[in-house]
Each structure stands twice: as structure tokens, then as C-alpha cells.
C-alpha positions as CSV (number, residue, x, y, z in Angstrom):
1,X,23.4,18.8,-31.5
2,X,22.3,18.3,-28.1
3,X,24.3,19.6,-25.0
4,X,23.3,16.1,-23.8
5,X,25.2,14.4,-26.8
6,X,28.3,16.7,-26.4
7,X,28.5,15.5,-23.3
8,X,28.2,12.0,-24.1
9,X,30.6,12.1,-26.7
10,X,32.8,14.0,-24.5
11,X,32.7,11.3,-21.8
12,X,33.3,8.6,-24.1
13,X,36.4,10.2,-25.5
14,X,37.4,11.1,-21.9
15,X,37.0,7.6,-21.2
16,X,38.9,6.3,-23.9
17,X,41.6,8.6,-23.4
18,X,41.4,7.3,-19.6
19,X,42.0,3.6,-20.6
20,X,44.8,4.0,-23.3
21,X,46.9,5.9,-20.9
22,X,46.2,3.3,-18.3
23,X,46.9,0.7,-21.0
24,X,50.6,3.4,-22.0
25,X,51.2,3.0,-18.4
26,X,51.8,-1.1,-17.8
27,X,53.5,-1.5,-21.1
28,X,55.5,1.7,-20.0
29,X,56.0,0.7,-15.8
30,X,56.9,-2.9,-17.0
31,X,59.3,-1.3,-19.6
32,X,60.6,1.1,-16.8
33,X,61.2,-2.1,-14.9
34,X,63.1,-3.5,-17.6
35,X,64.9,-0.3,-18.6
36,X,66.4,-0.3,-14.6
37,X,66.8,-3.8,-14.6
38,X,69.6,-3.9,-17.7
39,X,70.7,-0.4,-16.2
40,X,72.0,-1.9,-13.4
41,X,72.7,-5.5,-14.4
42,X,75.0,-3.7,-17.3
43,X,76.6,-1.8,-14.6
44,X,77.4,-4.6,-12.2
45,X,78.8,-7.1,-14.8
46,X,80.4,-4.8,-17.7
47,X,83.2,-1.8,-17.4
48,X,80.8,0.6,-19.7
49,X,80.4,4.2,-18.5
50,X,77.0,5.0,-17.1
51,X,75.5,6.9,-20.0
52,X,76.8,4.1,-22.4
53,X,75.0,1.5,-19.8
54,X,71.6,3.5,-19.8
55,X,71.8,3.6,-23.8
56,X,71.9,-0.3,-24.2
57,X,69.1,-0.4,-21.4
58,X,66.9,2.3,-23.1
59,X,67.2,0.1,-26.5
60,X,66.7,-3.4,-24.7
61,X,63.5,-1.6,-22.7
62,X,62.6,0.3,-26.4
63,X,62.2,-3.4,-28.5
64,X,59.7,-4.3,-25.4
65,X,57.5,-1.5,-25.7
66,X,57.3,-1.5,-29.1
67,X,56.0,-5.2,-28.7
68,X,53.3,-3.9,-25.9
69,X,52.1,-1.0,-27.4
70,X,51.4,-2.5,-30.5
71,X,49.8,-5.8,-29.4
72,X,48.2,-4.3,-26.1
73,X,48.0,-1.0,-25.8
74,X,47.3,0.4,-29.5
75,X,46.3,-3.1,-31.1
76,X,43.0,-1.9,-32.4
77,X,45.3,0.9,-34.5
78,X,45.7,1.5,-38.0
79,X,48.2,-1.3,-39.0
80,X,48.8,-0.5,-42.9
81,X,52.3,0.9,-43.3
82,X,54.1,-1.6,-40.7
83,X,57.8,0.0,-42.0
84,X,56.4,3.6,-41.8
85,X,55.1,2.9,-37.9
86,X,58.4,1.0,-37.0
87,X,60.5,3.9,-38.5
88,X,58.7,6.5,-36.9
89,X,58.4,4.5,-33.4
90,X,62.4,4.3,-34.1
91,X,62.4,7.8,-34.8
92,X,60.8,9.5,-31.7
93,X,62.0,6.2,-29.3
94,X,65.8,7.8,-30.4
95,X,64.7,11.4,-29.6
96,X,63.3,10.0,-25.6
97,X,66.6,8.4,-25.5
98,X,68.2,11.4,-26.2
99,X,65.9,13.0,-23.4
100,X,66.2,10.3,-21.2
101,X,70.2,9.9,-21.2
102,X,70.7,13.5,-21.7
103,X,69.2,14.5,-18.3
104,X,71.6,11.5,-16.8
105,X,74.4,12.8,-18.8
106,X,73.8,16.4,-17.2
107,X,73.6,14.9,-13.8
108,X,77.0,12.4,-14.0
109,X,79.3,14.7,-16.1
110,X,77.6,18.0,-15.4
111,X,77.3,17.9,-11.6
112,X,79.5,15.2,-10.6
113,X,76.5,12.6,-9.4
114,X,77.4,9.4,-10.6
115,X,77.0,7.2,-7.5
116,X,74.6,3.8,-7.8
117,X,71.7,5.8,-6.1
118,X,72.0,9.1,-8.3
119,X,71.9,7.7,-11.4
120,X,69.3,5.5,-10.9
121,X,67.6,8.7,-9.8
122,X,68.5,10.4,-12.7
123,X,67.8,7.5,-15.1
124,X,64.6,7.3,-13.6
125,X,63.7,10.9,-13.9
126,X,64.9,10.8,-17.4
127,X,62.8,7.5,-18.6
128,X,59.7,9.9,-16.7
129,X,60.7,13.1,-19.2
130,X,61.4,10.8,-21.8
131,X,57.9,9.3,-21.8
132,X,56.2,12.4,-21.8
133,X,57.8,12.9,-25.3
134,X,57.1,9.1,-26.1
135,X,53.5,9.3,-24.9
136,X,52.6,11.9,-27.1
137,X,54.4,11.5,-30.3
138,X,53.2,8.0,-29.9
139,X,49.7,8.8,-30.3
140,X,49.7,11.2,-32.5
141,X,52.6,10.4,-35.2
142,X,53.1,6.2,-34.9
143,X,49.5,4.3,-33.8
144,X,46.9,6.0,-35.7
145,X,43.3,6.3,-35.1
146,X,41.9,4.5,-38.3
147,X,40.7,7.2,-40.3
148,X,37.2,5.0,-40.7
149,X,36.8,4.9,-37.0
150,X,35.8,8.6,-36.8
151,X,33.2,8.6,-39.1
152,X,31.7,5.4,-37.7
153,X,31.7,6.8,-34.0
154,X,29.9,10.2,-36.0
155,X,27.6,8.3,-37.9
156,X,26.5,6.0,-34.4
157,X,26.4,9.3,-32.4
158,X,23.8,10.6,-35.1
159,X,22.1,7.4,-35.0
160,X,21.8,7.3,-31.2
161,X,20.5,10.7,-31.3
162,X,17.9,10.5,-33.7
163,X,16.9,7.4,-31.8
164,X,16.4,9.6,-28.7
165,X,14.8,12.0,-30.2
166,X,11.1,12.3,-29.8
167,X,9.2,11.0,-32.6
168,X,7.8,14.1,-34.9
169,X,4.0,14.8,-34.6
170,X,1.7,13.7,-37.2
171,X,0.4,17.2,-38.9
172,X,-2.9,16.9,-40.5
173,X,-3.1,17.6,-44.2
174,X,-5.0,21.2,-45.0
175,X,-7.7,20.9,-47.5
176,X,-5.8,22.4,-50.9
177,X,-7.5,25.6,-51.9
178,X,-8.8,26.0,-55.6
């Protein structure tokens, strides 16, 4: 293989890496949006403590991005095993709440820092720890690759390089020797 071709290939996973974290990124800023939005609208109308008002907020902001990443973001995924992908989406979605509220949980009952502004902080920078987590265990355990993809992408980089490959000279049969 070509340094050319590594390079190529290189780019064009770069690039696909690129677009599905910019594509993690709206599902995920819109589902921050929501995630603060319940936050505080919980808080302002009910009498729930502050960790209990983040957990209903990370669950309501959880059921929308599951909806973006599968439909937007990973839509061109593997989607055999819908039970399997919605338990482990379930599955690692409760282990980033568990970051997410833990880190507000240390910061209101830990250090005393409950006011509006703190916890939003807080919240904030837990959803941000959290995602990490999600981002991750997203890609590699809940939206697959297809397994055919690989070998397609393999068998079109083969093709593309024996396309650019300069075309064998002719060699010029030797009389056979009796």
C-alpha cells in the first residue's frame, strides 16, 4: 500500500470522524438545551430537591437524544438488534446520569453550592463529563459500524488504487529454447 493511499484513507476516516462528532454535537447542544430547560422549569414549579430535579431532566433530555442520534446522527448504523441498542443506550445513558448528577450531587451536598447559578453550573459541567462517557460508549458499544461497511470501504480503496496505478508494461515473449 501506498503512503499516498494511507493517507487518503486516513483523511477520509478523519473526515468522517470530523462530521459524526459535529453531527453528536447538535443532537447533544439541543439535548443540553433541553436537559437545562426541565432542570430549571422542574425547579421553579415543583418542591423536588435539586439532584431529584436534574434526574427527571437528564431522562426527559435522554428519550431526545436517543431519537437524534438514531435518526440523525448514527442513521446510517447497523439497525438489527433494535432491543439490544435501546438496552445498551439505556445502559451507558444511566451510567452519564450517574456522572452527570453525581458531580452536582458533590457540589450541592458536598460543598454546600446549591444556589440557582451553582447548580446550573454544576449541572452543566456534569451533562459536559457525562457526554464524554456517552460520546464514547455510544460509538463503540450502541450504533455500530455495519460490519459490511469495512470491507466495502477495503475493497473500494483497492479498487481506487489499482486504478491509479500505472498500467504494467507489455514484456515481449522470449523465443522458447529447444
Amino acid at each position: 500500500m501506498s503512503e499516498r493511499s494511507t493517507l487518503g484513507g486516513l483523511r477520509a476516516r478523519m473526515g468522517q470522524l470530523t462530521r459524526e462528532i459535529a453531527k453528536f454535537g447538535v443532537v447533544g447542544g439541543a439535548g443540553v438545551f433541553v436537559n437545562l430547560a426541565v432542570f430549571n422549569l422542574v425547579r421553579g414549579v415543583t418542591e423536588l430537591p435539586v439532584v431529584r430535579a436534574s434526574i427527571v431532566a437528564t431522562v426527559v433530555a435522554t428519550g431526545f437524544n436517543y431519537l437524534g442520534y438514531r435518526y440523525f446522527t448514527y442513521r446510517d448504523r447497523d439497525k438489527q438488534g433494535r432491543t439490544k441498542e435501546l438496552s445498551l443506550f439505556l445502559l451507558f445513558s444511566a451510567i452519564g446520569l450517574i456522572i452527570e448528577n453525581g458531580v452536582l450531587y458533590t457540589a450541592t451536598y458536598g460543598f454546600g453550592w446549591d444556589s440557582s447559578l451553582q447548580s446550573n453550573v454544576f449541572k452543566f459541567l456534569g451533562i459536559g463529563l457525562g457526554t464524554l462517557f456517552r460520546f464514547w460508549s455510544y460509538r463503540t458499544w450502541v450504533f455500530r459500524t455495519l460490519p459490511a461497511r469495512a470491507a466495502v470501504e477495503r475493497v473500494e480503496s483497492f479498487l481506487s488504487e489499482a486504478s491509479e496505478a500505472p498500467p504494467a508494461q507489455a514484456t515481449r515473449k522470449q523465443p522458447v529454447r529447444k
